[in-house]
C-alpha positions as a Markdown table, in Angstrom:
| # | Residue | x | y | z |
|---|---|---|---|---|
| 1 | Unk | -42.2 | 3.8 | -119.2 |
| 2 | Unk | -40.1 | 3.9 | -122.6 |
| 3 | Unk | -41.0 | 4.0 | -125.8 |
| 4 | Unk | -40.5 | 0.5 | -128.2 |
| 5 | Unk | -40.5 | 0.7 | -132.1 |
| 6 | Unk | -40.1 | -2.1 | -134.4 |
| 7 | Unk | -40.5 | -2.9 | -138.1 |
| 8 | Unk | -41.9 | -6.7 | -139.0 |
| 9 | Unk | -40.9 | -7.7 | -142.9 |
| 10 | Unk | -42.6 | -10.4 | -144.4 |
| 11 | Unk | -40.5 | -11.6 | -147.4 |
| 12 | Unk | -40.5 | -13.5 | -150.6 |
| 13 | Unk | -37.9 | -14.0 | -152.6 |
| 14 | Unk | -36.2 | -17.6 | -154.0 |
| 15 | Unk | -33.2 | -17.4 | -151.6 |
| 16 | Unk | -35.1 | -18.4 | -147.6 |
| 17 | Unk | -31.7 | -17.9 | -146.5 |
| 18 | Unk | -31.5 | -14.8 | -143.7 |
| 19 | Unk | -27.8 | -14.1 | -145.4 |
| 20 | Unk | -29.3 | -12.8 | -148.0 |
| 21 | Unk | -31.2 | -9.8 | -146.5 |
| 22 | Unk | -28.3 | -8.9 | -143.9 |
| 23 | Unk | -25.6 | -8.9 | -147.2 |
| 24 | Unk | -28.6 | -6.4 | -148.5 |
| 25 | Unk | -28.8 | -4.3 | -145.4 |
| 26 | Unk | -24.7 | -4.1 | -145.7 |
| 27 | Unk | -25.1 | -2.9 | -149.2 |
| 28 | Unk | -26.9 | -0.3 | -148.3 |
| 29 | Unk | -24.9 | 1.6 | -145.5 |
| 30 | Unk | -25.6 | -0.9 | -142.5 |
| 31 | Unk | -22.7 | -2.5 | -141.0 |
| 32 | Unk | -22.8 | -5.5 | -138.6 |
| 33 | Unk | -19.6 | -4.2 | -136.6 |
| 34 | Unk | -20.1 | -2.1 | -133.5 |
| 35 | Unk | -18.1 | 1.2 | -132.7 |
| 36 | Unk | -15.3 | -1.3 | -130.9 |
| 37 | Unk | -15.1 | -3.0 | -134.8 |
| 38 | Unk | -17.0 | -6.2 | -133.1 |
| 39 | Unk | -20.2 | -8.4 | -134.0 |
| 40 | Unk | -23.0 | -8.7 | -131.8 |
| 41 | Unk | -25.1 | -11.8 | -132.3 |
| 42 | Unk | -26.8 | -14.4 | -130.9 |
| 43 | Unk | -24.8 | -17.7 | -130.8 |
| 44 | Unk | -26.0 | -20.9 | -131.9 |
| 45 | Unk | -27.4 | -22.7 | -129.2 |
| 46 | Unk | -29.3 | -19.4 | -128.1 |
| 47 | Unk | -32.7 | -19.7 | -129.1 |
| 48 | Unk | -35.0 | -17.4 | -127.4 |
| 49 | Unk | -33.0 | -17.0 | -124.6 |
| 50 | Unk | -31.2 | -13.6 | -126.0 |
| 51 | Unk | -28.0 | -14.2 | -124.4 |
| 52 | Unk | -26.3 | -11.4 | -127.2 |
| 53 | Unk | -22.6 | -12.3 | -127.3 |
| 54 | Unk | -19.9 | -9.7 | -128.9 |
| 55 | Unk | -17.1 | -10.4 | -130.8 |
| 56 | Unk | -13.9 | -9.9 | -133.1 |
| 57 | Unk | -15.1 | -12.2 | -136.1 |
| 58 | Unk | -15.2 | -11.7 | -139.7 |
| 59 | Unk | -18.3 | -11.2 | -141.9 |
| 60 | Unk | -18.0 | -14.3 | -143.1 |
| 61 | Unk | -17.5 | -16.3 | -139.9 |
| 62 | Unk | -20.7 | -14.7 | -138.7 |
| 63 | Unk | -22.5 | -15.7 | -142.0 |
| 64 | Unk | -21.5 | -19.1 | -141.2 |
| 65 | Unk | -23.3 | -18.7 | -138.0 |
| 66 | Unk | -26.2 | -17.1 | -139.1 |
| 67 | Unk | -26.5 | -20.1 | -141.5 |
| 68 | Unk | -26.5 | -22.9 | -139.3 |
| 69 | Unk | -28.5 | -21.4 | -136.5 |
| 70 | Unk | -31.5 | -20.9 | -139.8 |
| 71 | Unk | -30.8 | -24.9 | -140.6 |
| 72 | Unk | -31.0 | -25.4 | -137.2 |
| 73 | Unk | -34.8 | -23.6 | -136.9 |
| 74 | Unk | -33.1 | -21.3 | -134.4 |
| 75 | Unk | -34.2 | -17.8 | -133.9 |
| 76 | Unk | -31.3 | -15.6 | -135.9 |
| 77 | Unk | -30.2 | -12.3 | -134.3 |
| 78 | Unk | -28.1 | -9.7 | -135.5 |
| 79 | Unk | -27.4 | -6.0 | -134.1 |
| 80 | Unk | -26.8 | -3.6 | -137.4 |
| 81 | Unk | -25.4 | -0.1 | -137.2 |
| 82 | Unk | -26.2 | 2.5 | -139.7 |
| 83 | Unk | -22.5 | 3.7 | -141.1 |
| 84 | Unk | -21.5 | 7.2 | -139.7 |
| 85 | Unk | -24.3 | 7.2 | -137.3 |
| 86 | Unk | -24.9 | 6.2 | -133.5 |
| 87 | Unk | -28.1 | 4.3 | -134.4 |
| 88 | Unk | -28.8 | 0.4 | -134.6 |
| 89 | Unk | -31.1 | -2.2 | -134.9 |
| 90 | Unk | -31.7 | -5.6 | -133.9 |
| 91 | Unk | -32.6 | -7.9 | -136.3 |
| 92 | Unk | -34.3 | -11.3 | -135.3 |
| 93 | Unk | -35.7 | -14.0 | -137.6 |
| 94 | Unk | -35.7 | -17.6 | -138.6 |
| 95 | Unk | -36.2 | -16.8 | -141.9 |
| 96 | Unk | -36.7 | -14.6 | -144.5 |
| 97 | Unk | -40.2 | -14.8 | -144.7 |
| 98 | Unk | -40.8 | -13.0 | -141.4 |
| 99 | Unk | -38.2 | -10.7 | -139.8 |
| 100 | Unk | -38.9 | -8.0 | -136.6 |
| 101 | Unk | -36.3 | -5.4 | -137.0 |
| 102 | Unk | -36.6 | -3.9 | -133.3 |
| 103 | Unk | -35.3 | 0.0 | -133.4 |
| 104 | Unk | -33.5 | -0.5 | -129.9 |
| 105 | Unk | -30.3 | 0.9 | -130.1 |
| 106 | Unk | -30.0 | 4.8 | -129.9 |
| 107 | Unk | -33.4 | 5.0 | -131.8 |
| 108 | Unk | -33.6 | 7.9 | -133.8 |
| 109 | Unk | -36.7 | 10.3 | -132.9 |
| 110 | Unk | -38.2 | 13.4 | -133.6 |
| 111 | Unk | -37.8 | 15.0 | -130.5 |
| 112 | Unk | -35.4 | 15.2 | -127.0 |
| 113 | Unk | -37.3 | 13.3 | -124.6 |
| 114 | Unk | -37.0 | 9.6 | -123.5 |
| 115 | Unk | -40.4 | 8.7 | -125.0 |
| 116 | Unk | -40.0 | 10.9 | -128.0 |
| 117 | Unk | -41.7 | 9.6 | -131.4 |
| 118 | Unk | -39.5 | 7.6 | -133.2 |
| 119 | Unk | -38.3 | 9.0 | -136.6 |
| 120 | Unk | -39.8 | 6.5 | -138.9 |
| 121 | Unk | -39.3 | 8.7 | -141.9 |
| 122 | Unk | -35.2 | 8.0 | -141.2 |
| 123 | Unk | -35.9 | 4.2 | -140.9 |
| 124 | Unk | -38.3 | 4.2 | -143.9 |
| 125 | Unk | -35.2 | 5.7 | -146.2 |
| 126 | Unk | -32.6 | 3.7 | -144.5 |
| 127 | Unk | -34.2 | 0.5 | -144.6 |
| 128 | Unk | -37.7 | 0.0 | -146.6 |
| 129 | Unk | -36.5 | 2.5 | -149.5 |
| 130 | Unk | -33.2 | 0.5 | -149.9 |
| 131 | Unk | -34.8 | -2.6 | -149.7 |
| 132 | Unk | -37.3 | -1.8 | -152.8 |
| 133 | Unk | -34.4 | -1.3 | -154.9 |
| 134 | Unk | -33.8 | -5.1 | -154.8 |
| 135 | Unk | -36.2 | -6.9 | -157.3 |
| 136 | Unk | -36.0 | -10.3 | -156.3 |
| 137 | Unk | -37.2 | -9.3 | -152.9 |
| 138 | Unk | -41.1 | -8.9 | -152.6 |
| 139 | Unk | -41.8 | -7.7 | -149.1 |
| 140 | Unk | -44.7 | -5.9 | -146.7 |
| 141 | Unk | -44.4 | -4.5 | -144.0 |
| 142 | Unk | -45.8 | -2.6 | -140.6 |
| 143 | Unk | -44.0 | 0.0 | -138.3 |
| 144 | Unk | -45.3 | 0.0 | -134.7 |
| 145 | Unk | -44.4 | 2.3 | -131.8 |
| 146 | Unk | -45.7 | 2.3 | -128.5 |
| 147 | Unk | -45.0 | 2.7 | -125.1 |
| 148 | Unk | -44.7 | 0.0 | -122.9 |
């Protein structure tokens, strides 16, 4: 058994396009390159099959992606890495509208063991908190944790 987490956004804002909330997330301490300086993403032409593939692109390049796998109707993914930490996040979505943020990668928790709580006071600051700061962005959203 392990323990899952995720956080769904619904958003609302005039810009649909996904680019718009990952530029956000990287204005506010996330970073889209892994500890080897790489992206991790899911290609175009990988919808639903979550065949993540790493590597050395720019920013920009990977905006490009991001933007044609949204016209496209594919389903965008994205791993994020808060800056100076060991902790990431995947983010999937076609849109902006509804976005699962799935705390998978060295999930922060209150606590040693495997299945410990997740710490969703560290996510909440990190990325909820940080995300209210932008007005043009109207969002809800749910935490879940469970153990599967």
């Amino acid at each position: 058994m392990a323990r899952e987490a995720m956080i769904e956004l619904n958003c609302i804002c005039e810009q649909r396009d996904i680019t718009l909330l990952v530029d956000l997330l990287c204005n506010g301490g996330w970073t889209v390159h892994n500890e080897k300086g790489n992206i991790e993403y899911l290609p175009i032409g990988d919808d639903e099959d979550f065949c993540w593939q790493e590597d050395n692109i720019s920013y920009e390049e990977l905006k490009k992606i991001l933007v044609v796998k949204q016209q496209k109707g594919e389903l965008v993914g994205i791993h994020l890495f808060y800056e100076g930490t060991s902790h990431g996040v995947s983010l999937l979505a076609r849109n902006v509208q509804k976005v699962v943020i799935s705390i998978d990668i060295n999930r922060n928790t209150i606590g040693e063991e495997k299945n410990s709580l997740t710490n969703f006071e560290w996510y909440f600051s990190k990325l909820i908190m940080m995300l209210n700061k932008e007005k043009s962005l109207l969002f809800s959203y749910k935490f879940e944790d469970y153990i599967d």
